[in-house]
C-alpha positions in Angstrom: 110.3 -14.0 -84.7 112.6 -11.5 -83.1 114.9 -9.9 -84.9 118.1 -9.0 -83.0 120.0 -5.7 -84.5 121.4 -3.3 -83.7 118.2 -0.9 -82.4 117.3 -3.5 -80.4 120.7 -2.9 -78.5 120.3 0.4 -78.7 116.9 0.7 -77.8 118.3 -1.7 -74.8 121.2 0.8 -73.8 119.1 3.5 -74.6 116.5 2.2 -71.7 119.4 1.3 -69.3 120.7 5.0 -69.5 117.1 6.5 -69.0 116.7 4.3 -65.9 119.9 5.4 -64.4 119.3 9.4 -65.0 115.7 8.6 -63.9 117.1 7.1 -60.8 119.6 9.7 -60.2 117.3 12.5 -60.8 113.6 11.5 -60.2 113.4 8.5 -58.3 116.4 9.5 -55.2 115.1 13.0 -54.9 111.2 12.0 -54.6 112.6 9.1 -52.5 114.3 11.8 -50.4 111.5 14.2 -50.1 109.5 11.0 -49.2 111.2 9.9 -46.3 111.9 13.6 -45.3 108.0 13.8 -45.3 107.9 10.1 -43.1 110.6 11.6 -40.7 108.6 15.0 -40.1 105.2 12.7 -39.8 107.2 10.7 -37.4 108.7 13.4 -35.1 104.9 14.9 -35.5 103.4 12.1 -33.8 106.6 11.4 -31.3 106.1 15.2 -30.3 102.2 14.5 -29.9 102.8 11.6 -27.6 105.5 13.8 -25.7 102.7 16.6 -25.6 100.1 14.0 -24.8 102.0 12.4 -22.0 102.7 16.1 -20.7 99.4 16.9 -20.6 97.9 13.6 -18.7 100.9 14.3 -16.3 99.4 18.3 -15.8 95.8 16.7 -15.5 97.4 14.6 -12.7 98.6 17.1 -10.9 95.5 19.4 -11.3 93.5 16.4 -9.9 95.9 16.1 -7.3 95.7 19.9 -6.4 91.9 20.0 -7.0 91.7 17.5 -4.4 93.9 18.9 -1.5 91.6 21.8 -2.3 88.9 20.2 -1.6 90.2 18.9 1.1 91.9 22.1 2.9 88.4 23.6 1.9 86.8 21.2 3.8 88.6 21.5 6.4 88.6 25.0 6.6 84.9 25.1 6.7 84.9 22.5 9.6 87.0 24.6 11.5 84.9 27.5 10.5 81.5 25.6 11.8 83.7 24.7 15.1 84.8 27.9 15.9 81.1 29.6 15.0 79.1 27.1 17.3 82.0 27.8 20.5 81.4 31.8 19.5 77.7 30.7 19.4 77.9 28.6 22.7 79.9 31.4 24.3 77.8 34.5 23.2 74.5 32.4 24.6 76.2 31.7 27.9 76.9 35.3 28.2 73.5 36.3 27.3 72.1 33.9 29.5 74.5 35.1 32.6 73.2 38.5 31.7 69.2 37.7 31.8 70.1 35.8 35.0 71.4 38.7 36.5 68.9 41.0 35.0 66.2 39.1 36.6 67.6 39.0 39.5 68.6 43.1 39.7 64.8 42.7 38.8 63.7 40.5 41.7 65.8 42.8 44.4 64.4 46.0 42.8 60.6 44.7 43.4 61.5 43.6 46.9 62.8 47.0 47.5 60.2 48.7 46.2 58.3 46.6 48.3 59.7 47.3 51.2 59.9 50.7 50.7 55.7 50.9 49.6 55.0 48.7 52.9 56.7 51.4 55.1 54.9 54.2 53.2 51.9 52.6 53.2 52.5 51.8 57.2 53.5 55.6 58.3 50.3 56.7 56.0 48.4 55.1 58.6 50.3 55.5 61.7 49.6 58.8 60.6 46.0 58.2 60.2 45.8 56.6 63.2 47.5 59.1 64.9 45.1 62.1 63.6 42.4 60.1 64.3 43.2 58.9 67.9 43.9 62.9 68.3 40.3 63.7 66.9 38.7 61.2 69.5 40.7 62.5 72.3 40.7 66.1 71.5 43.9 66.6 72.6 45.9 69.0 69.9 49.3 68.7 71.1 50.9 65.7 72.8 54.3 65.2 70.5 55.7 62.7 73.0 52.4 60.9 73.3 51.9 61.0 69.8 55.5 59.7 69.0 55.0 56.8 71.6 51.8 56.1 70.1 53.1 55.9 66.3 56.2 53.3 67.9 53.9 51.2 69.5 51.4 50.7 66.1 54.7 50.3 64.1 55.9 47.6 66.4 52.6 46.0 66.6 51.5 46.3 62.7 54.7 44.9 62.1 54.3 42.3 64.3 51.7 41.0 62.7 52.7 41.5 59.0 55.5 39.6 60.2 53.5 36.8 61.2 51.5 36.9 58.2 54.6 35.7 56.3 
């Protein structure tokens, strides 16, 4: 059986002591360093949901910003389509004025030229007539006669290019 003496006690105090010094000096400094180490994992992870939280709030507001981009962007190019089809709208009006009064500069200018190749073309041959009614008549110089004569075929040629109209 068990034998009590005095090692036993001693072996006894002897253990007690050991656990205390280990205790004082092993076991409450690693406990120390261990929740040192738990603390600074802690604060590790509270500062990584901080930083997380920070950074959802920043994506927010880039959303938020990308999308009143997008938006003024939009609406910019709207505006940008607006204002090119009135500058389109206004530019063709003006062309369109322009050919309109082109072709009709164009349309007076032929007239005129018209005119103006009618009356040649009818003092040509009042003229012709005029040398030719001389040659039948012989007569060489009857400016007065001649001059009543040309009236009288300009009145009566342009009588009837009148009526032709």
């Amino acid at each position: 059986m068990l034998k009590l003496d005095w090692n036993l006690l001693f072996t006894l105090i002897n253990l007690v002591i050991f656990y205390i010094l280990m205790r004082k000096f092993l076991i409450k400094p690693i406990m120390n360093i261990m929740e040192q180490r738990k603390k600074l994992i802690e604060d590790g992870f509270n500062q990584a949901r901080q930083d997380q939280d920070e950074a959802l709030k920043l994506k927010e507001q880039y959303e938020t910003a990308l999308t009143g981009a997008r938006d003024e962007s939009s609406k910019i190019v709207a505006e940008a389509k607006a204002t090119a089809k009135t500058e389109y709208d206004r530019v063709m009006q003006d062309a369109q004025k322009d050919a309109a009064a082109l072709l009709e500069n164009a349309g007076k200018n032929i007239e005129l030229e018209k005119q103006k190749a009618m009356f040649d073309l009818r003092s040509q041959v009042a003229g012709l007539a005029m040398e030719a009614a001389r040659k039948v008549t012989g007569e060489k110089d009857h400016s007065a006669q001649d001059l009543k004569l040309y009236d009288q075929f300009l009145e009566e040629a342009g009588d009837y290019h009148d009526t032709d109209n």
